[in-house]
FISEVEX-180067 format. One record per residue: residue in one letter; y, z, x of N, C-alpha, C, O in turn. Coordinates in steps of 0.2 Angstrom, whole numbers, plus 5000, padded with zeros to 4 digits. Layout:
N
AYZXYZXYZXYZX
...
This chain:
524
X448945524921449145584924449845594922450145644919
X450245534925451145534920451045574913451145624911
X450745514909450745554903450645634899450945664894
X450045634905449945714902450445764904450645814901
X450645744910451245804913451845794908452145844906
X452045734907452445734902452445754894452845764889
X451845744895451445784887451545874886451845914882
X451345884893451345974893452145964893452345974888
X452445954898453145974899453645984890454046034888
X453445914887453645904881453245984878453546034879
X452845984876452446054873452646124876452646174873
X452746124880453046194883453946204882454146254881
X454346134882455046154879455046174871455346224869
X454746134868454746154863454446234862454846264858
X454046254863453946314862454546344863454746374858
X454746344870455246394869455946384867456446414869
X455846344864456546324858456446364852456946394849
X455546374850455446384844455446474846455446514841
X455446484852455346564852455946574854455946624857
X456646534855457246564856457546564848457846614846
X457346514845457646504839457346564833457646594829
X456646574836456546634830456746714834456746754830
X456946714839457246804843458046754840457946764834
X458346734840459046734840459446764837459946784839
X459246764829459446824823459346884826459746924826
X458746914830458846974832459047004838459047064840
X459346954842459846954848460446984845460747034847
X460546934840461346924840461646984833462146994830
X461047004832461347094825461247124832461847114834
X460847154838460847184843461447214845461547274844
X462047144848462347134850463147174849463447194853
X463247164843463847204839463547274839463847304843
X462947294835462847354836462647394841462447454841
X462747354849462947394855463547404856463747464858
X463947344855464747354854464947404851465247444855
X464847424845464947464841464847544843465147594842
X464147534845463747634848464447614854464947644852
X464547584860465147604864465747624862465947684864
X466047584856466447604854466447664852466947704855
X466147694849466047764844465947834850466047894849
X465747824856465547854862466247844863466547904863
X466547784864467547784867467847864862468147914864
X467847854858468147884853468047964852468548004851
X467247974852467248054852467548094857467748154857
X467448034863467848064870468448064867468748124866
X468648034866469548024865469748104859470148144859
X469248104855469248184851469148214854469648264853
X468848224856468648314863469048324865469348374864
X469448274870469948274875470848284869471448294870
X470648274866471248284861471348364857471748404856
X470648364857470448424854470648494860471048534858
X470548504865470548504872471048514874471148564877
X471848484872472348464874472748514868473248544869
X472348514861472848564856472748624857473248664855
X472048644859472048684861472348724867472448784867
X472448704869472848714876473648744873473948794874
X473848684870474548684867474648744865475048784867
X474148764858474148824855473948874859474048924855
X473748894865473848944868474248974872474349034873
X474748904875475348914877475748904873476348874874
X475648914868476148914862476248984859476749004856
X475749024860475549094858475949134864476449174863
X475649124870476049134877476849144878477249184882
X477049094874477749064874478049104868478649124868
X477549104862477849164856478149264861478649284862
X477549274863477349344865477949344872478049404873
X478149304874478649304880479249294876479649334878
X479349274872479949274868480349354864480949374863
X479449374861479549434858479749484861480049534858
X479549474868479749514873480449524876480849574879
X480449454875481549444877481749464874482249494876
X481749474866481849514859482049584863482549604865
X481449594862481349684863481949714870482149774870
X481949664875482249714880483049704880483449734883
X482949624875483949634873484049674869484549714869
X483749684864484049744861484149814864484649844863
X483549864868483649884871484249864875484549864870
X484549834880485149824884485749834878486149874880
X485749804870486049794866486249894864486849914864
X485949914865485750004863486150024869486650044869
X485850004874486450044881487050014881487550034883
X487049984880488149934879488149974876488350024878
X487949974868488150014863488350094864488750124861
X487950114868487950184871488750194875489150234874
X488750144879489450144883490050114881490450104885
X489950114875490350094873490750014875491350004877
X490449984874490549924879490949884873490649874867
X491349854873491749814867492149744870492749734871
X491549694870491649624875491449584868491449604863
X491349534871491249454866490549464865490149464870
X490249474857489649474858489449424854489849394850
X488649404856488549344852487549384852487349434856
X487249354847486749364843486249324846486449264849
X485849344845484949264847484949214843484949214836
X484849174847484849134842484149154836483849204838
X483949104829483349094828482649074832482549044837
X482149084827481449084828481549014833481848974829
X481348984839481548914842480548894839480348844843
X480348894837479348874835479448884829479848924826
X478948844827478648834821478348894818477948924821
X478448904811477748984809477348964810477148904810
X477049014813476149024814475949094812476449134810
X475349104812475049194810475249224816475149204822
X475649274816475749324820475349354825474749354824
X475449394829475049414834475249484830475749484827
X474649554832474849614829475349644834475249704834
X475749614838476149654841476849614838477349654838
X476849564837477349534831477249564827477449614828
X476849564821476849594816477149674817477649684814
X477049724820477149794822478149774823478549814820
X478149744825478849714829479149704823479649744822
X479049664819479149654811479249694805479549694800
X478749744807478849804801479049854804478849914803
X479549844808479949904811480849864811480949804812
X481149924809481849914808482249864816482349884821
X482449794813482649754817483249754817483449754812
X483749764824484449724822484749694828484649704833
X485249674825485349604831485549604839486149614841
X485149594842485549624850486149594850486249534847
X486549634854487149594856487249614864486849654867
X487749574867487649564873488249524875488449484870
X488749524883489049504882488949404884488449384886
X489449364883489149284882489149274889488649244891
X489649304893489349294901488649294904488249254906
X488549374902487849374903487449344899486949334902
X487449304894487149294889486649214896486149184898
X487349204897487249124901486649134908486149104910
X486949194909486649224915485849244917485449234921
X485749264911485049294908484649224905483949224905
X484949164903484649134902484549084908484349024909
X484749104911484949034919484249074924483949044928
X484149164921483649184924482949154920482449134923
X483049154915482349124910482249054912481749034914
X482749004912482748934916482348934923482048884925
X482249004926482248974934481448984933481248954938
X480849024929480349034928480048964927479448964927
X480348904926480148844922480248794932479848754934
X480748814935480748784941480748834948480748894949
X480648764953480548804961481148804964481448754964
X481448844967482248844968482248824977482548774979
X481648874982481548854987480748854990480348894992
X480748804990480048774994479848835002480248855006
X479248855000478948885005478348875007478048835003
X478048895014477548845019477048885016476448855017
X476948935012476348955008476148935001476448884999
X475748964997475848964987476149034986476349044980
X476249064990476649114988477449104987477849074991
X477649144979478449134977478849164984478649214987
X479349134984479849154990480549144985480749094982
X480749194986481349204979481949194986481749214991
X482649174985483249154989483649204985483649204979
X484149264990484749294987485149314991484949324997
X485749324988486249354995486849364990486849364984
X487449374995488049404991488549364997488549385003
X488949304993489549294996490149334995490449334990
X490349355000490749425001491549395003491649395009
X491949385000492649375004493249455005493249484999
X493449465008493849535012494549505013494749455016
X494749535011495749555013495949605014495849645009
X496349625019496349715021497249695025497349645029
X497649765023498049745028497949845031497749905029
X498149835038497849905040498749915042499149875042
X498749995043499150025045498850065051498450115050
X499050045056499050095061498450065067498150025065
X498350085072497750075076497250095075497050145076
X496850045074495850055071495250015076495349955078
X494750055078494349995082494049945079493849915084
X493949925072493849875073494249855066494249885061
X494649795067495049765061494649755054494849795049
X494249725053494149745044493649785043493349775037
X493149825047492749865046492949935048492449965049
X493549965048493750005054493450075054493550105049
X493050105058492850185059493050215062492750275061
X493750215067493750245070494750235070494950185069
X495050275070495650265071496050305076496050365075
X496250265081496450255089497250265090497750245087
X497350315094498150325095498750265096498650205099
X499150275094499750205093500050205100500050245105
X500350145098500750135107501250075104501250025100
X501750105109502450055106502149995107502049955103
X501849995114501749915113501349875109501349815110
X501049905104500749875100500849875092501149925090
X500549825088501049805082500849855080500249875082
X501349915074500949945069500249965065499950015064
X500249885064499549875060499449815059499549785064
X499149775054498749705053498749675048498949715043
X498649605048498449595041498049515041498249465042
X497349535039496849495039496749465034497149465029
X496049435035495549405029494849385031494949365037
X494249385031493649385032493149385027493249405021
X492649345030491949335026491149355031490649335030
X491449385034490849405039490549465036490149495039
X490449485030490249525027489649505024489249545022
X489649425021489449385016488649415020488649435025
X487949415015487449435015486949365014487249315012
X486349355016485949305014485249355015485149385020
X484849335009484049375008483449325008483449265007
X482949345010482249315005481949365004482049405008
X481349364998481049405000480449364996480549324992
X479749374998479349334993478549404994478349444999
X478349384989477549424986476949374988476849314988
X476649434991476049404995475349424990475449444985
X474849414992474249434988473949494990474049524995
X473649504985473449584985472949564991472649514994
X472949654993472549645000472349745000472749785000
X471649745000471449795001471449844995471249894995
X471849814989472049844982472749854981472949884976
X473149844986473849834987474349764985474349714988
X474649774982475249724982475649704990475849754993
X475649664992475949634998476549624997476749614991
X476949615002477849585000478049605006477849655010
X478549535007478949545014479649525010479749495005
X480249555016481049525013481249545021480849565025
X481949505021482349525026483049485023483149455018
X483649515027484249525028484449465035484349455041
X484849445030485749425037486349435035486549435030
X486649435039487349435038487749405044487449375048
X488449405046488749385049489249395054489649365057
X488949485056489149525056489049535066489249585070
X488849505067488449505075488749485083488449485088
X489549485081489749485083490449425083490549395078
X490949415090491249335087491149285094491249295100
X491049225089491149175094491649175098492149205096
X491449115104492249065107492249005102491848975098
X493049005104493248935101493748945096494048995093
X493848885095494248875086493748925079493148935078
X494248945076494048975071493549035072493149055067
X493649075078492949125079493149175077492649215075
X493749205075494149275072493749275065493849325061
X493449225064493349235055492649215055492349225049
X492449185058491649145057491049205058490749225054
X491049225064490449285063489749245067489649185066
X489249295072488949255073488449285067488549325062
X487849255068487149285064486949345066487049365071
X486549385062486249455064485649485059485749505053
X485149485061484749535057484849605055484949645060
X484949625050484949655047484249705044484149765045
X484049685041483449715039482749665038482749615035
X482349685040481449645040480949685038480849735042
X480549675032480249735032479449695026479449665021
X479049725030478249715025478149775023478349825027
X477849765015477649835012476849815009476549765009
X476749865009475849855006475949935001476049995003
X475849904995476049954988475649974985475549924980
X475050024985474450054979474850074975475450074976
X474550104968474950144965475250224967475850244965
X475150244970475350314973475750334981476150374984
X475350264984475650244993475750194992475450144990
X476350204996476450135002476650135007476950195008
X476650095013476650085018477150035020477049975017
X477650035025478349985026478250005033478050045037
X478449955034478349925043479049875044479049835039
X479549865049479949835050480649865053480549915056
X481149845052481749845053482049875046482049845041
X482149955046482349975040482749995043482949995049
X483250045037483550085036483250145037482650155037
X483650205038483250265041482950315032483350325027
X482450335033482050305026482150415026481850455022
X482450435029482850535029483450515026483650545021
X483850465028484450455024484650395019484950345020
X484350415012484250335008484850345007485050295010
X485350375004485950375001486550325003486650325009
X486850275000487450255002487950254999487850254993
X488650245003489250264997489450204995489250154998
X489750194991489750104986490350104990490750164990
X490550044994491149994995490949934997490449915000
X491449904993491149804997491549805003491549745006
X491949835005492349855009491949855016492049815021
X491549895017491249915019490249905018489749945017
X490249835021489649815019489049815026488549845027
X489349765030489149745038488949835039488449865038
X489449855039489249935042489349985037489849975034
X488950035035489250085031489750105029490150105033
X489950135024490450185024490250275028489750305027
X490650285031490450345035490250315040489650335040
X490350275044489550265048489750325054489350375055
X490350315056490450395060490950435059491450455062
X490850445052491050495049490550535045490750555039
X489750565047489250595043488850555039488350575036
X488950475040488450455038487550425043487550365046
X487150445044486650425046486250345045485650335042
X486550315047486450235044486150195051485750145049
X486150195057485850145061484950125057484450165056
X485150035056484350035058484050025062484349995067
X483350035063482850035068482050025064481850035058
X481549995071481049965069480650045066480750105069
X480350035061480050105058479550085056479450025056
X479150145055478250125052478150185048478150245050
X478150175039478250235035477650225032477350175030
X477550295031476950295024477250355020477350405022
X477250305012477550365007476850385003476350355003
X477050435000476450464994476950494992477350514994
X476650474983476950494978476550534972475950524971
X476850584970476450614966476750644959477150694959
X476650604954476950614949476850674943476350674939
X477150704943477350754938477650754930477850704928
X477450804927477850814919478550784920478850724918
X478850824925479750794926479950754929480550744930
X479550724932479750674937479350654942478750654941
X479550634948478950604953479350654959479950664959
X478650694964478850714971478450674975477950644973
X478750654980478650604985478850634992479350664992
X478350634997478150635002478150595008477550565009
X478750575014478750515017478650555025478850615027
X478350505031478350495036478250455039478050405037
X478550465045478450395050478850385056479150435058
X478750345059479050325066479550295068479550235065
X480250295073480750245071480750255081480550285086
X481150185081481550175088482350145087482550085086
X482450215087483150185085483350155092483050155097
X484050115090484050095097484750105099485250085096
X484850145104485750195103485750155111485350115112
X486250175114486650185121486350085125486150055130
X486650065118486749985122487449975124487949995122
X487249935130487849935134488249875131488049845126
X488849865133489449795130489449765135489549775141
X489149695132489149645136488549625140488549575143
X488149665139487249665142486949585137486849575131
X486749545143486049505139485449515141485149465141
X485249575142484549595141484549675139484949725140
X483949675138483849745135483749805138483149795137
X483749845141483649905144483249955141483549965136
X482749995142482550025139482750085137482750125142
X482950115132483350175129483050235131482550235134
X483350295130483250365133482650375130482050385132
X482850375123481950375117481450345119480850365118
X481550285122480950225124480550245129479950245130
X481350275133480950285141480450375140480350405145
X480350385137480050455135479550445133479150495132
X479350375130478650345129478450395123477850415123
X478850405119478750425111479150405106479650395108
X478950405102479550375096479850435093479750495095
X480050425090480550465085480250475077480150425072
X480050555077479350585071480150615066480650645067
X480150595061480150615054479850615048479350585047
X480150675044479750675036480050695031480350755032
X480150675025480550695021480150705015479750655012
X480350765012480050775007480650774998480950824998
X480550734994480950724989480850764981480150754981
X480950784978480950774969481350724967481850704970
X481050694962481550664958481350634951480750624949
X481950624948482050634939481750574937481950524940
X481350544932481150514929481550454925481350394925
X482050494922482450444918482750384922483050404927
X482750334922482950274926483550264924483950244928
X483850284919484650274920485050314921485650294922
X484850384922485250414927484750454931484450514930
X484750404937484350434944484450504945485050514944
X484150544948484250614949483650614957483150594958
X483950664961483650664966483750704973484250694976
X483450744975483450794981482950784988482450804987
X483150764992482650774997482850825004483450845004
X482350845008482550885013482050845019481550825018
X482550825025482250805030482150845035482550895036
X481550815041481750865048481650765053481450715051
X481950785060481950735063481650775068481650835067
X481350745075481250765082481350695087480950645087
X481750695090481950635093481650665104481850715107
X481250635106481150655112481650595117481650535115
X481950625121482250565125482050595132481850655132
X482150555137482050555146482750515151482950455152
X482850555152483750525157483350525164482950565167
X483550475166483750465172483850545178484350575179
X483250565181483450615185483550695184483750735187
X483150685176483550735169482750745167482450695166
X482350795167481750815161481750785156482250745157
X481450785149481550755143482050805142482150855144
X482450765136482850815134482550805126482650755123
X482450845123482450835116482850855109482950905106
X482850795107483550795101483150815094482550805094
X483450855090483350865083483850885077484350905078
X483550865070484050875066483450885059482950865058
X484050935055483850955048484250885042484850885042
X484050855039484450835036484550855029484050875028
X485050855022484950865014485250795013485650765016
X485050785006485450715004485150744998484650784999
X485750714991485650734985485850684982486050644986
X485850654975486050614970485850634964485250654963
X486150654959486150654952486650674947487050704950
X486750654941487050654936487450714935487250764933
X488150704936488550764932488550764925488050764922
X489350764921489250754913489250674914489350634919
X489150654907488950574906489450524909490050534910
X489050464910489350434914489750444921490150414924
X489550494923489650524933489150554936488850594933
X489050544943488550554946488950554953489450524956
X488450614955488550654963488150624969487650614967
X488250614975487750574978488250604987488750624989
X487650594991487950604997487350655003486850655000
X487250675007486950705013487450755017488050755015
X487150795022487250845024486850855031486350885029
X486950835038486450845042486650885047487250905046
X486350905053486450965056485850965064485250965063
X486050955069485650935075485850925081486450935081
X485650915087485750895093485350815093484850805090
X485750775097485550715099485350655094484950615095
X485750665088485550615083486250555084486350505081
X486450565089487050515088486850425090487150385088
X486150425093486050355091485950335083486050275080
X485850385079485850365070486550355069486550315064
X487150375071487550365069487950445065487650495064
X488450425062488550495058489250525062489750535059
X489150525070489850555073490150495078489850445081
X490650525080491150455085490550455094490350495097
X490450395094490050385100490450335103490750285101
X490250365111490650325116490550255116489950235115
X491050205117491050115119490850135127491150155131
X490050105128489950095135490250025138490249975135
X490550045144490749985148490249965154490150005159
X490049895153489349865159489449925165489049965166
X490149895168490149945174489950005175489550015180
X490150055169490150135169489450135165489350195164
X488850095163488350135162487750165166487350205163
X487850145173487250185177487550265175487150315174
X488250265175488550325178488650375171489050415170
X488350355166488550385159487750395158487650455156
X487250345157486550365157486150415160485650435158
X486750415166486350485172486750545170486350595170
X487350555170487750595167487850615162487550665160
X488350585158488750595153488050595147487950645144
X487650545146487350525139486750625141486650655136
X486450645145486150695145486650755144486450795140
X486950745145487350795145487650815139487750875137
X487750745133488150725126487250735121487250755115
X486750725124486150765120486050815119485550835115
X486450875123486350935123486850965118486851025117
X487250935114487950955113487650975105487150935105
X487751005100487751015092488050975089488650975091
X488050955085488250905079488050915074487450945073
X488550905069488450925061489050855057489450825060
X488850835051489250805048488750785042488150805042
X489350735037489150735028489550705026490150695029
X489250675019489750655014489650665009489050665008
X490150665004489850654997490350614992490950614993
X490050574987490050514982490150554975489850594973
X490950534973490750564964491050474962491550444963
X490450464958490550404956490650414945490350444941
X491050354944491250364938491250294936491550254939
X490550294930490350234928490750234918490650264914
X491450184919491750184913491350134907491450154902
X490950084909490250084906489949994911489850014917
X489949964911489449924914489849864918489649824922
X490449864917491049814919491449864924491749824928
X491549934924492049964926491950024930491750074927
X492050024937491650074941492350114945492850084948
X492250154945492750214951492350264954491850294952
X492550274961492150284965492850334971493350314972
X492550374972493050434979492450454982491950474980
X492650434987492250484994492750514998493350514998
X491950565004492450595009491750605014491150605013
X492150605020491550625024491750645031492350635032
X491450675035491750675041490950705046490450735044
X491150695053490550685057490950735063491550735064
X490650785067490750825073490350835078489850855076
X490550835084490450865089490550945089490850975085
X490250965097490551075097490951045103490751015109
X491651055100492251025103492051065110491951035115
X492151145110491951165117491551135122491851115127
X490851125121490551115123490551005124490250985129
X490850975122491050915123491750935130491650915136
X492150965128492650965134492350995142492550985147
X491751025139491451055147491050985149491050975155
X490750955144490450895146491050865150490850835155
X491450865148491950795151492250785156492750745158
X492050845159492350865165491950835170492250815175
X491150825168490650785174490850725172491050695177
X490750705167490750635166491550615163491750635157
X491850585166492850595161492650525157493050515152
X492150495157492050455152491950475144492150445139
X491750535145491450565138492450605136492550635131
X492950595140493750625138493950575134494450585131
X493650515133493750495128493650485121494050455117
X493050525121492650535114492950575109493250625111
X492950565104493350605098492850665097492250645098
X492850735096492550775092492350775086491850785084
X492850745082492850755075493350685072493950675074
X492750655066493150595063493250605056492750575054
X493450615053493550595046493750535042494050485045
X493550535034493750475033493650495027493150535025
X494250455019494250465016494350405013494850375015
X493750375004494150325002494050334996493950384994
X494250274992494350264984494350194981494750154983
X493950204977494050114975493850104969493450144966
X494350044967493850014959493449964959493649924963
X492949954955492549884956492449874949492249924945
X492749784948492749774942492049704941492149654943
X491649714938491049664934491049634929490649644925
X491649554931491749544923491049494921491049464915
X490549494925489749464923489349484930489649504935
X488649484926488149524932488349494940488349524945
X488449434939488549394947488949384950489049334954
X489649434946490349414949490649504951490549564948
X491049494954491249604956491949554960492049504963
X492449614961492949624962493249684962493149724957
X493449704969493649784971494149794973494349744976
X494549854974495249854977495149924979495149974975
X495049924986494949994990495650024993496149984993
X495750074995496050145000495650175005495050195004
X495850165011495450215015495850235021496250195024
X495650305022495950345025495650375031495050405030
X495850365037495450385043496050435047496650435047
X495450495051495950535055495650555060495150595059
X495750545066495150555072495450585075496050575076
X495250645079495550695083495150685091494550685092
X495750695095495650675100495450745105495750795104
X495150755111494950815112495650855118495650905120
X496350805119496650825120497150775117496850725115
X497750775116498250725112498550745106498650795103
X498650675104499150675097498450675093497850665096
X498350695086498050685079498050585076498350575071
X497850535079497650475077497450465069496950495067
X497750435066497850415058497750345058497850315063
X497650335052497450235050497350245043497050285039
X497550185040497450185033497350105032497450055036
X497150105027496850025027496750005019496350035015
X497149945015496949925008496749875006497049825009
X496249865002495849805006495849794999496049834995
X495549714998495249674992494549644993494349624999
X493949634988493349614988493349554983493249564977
X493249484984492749454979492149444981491949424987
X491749444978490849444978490449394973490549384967
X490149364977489649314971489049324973488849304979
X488749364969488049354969487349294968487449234965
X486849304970486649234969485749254972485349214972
């Protein structure tokens, strides 16, 4: 039995010696030519994926032509208005083709068989315009959405020396009877003007473009301590969401009063308007506007409405809020303005006609209700000058601003919201201004204004006899200025203003103030 088991065992290795040795040639061709189909599968991947990738290249290579062509196109237009204005600065040409030839696209080709020549431009801008094409490649401010969120503002520095008594030192509006005891005039410096923005683009929503911005500045008042005379607190300025179809839009926020778009250019006067109670209509308040536009052969007519709470008769030195004569009336303030205006974007041209109705409730008083008619115009005289300015006419608009409104004192405001502020809504009011601005061409601006804001002096002196608070108020403020501003590149300005103030008082002397000030500006 040994034997035989050792006979099979012997007879069964062998076998399968003899049937490894005869599969083993075709084992071992097998083997490389699975290596090989891997290999070959490695490889066409690696083609596709190559293929895949130039593809890509060549379409943002096509993208990156068609945006170039386009920078082409709109420097030379820019090159055609310098040339129009006669603009005669450091010019420098585009560079060459920066890519390799390729077939043209037919809007290159078209581009190509039309008479070319070299934009010029000055090399400031040159840097400037490109530092704008640079920022398309990067993110400058990180935001908690995917929505772009763009950073801008205007660092603003002020030098002003005043003559005479003003209430406020580098903003002044108002010019205050002199007194031995007090110095002549002043001589400052300030940066409370400086501005900071965002604004950023949100998603369409309902077939609308979306977009919110808002405003600060430094202007909100001054600290205690070391260095408060110059520092500034913070302050909102403007906040404002828009939702834009082609024809409407809709703005909700902290705006500007949307009856009076007009402003008069001074960097002088940035924190507060120019005019502000001298005829100009400038307080903001929270609004809710819907515009319609309806565009014509000559231009666009537009159509605006909407809701405002201005917020007038805050007291000095209050840290809580009170609710306003408007508020307490439990209606807002109804406007509408209806506009034309000119087509051509380089020189704006434009007319609007406003109505206001302002409802208010006093203290002890029925509603009393405020109203006003407003005009503002803007358009081109002969070339290179343009007219600009408003014209308003009303009772009870002086929380908008426009004429001299009393400094309430904590103390004296029960006695002024019961009395005098009813009293001062019933009173007539008219004022305006107008802007002849003189563009000597893109670097070189002059600018004169004038304006002035009124009370019905009679009817103020009878008021002031209930309340002697309101004998302090001026009837009538004027103000006049003039300035140059110089732009030696898009993100640098320098200005050197005049301003002329003259406030009449309802019994006294005639109050004068003049004030000449310096601006530099960096935009950003």
């Amino acid at each position: 039995m040994k034997v035989r088991k050792c006979g099979v065992l012997r007879s069964t290795a062998g076998m399968a010696c003899v049937l490894l040795a005869g599969s083993w040639p075709a084992l071992a061709q097998s083997m490389p030519q699975a290596a090989e189909s891997s290999g070959r599968v490695d490889t066409d991947a690696r083609i596709v994926a190559l293929d895949k990738s130039l593809r890509k290249t060549r379409a943002e290579l096509a993208q990156t032509r068609a945006e170039v062509a386009q920078l082409r196109s709109l420097l030379e237009e820019l090159n055609q208005r310098l040339s129009a204005s006669g603009e005669t600065s450091a010019i420098v040409s585009l560079p060459s083709r920066p890519f390799p030839a390729a077939a043209p696209s037919p809007s290159a080709q078209a581009a190509a068989s039309s008479p070319s020549h070299p934009a010029r431009i000055s090399e400031d801008d040159w840097q400037v315009l490109n530092a704008k094409v640079d920022q398309q490649d990067q993110d400058k401010v990180a935001s908690g959405s995917k929505y772009r969120l763009q950073l801008s503002g205007l660092a603003l520095f002020n030098a002003y020396r005043d003559v005479g008594q003003v209430d406020n030192q580098d903003v002044p509006t108002l010019a205050q009877p002199r007194s031995e005891e007090l110095s002549s005039g002043s001589l400052g410096a300030s940066i409370r003007q400086s501005i900071v923005g965002l604004a950023v683009t949100g998603p369409d929503l309902l077939g609308a473009r979306t977009s919110a911005d808002m405003q600060m500045d430094f202007f909100g008042g001054l600290p205690s301590g070391y260095g408060a005379g110059t520092s500034g607190i913070a302050r909102l300025r403007l906040a404002r969401l828009r939702f834009d179809w082609a024809r409407t839009s809709v703005v909700g926020g902290l705006d500007t009063p949307f009856f009076s778009p007009n402003v008069p250019t001074s960097y002088m006067s940035v924190a507060v308007p120019a005019f502000a109670l001298a005829g100009n209509l400038w307080n903001w308040a929270p609004t809710l506007l819907v515009e319609q536009r309806f565009p014509t052969g000559l231009g666009q007519f537009k159509v605006e409405a909407g809701f405002l709470d201005p917020s007038g008769y805050a007291t000095a030195g209050s840290a809580v809020r009170h609710p306003s004569p408007g508020e307490s009336s439990r209606q807002p303030v109804y406007a509408v303005r209806v506009s034309a205006n000119g087509s051509r974007g380089d020189r704006p041209a434009s007319v609007g006609i406003s109505g206001v109705y302002l409802p208010q409730r006093f203290a002890y008083v029925p509603t009393v209700s405020g109203w006003g008619g407003i005009l503002d115009w803007r358009f081109p005289l002969v070339p290179h000058t343009e007219l600009s300015g408003e014209f308003f006419a009303g009772q009870g608009l002086d929380s908008l601003g426009g004429v001299p409104i009393p400094y309430i004192q904590t103390q004296d405001y029960n006695e002024y919201i019961q009395v005098g502020a009813p009293a001062l809504a019933r009173i007539p009011m008219m004022g305006g201004w107008s802007q002849l601005k003189f563009m000597l061409n893109s670097r070189n601006e002059f600018n004169v204004a004038i304006g002035a804001g009124d009370w019905k002096a009679s009817e103020l002196a009878a008021a002031a006899v209930l309340d002697p608070a309101l004998a302090r108020l001026s009837p009538r403020n004027e103000m006049l200025f003039a300035n140059y501003i110089f732009r030696p590149r898009s993100d640098l300005l320098f200005s050197a203003e005049y301003r002329r103030l003259r406030t009449y008082p309802l019994s006294g002397v005639l109050a004068t103030a003049n004030q000449v000030g310096l601006a530099a500006g960096f935009l950003f």
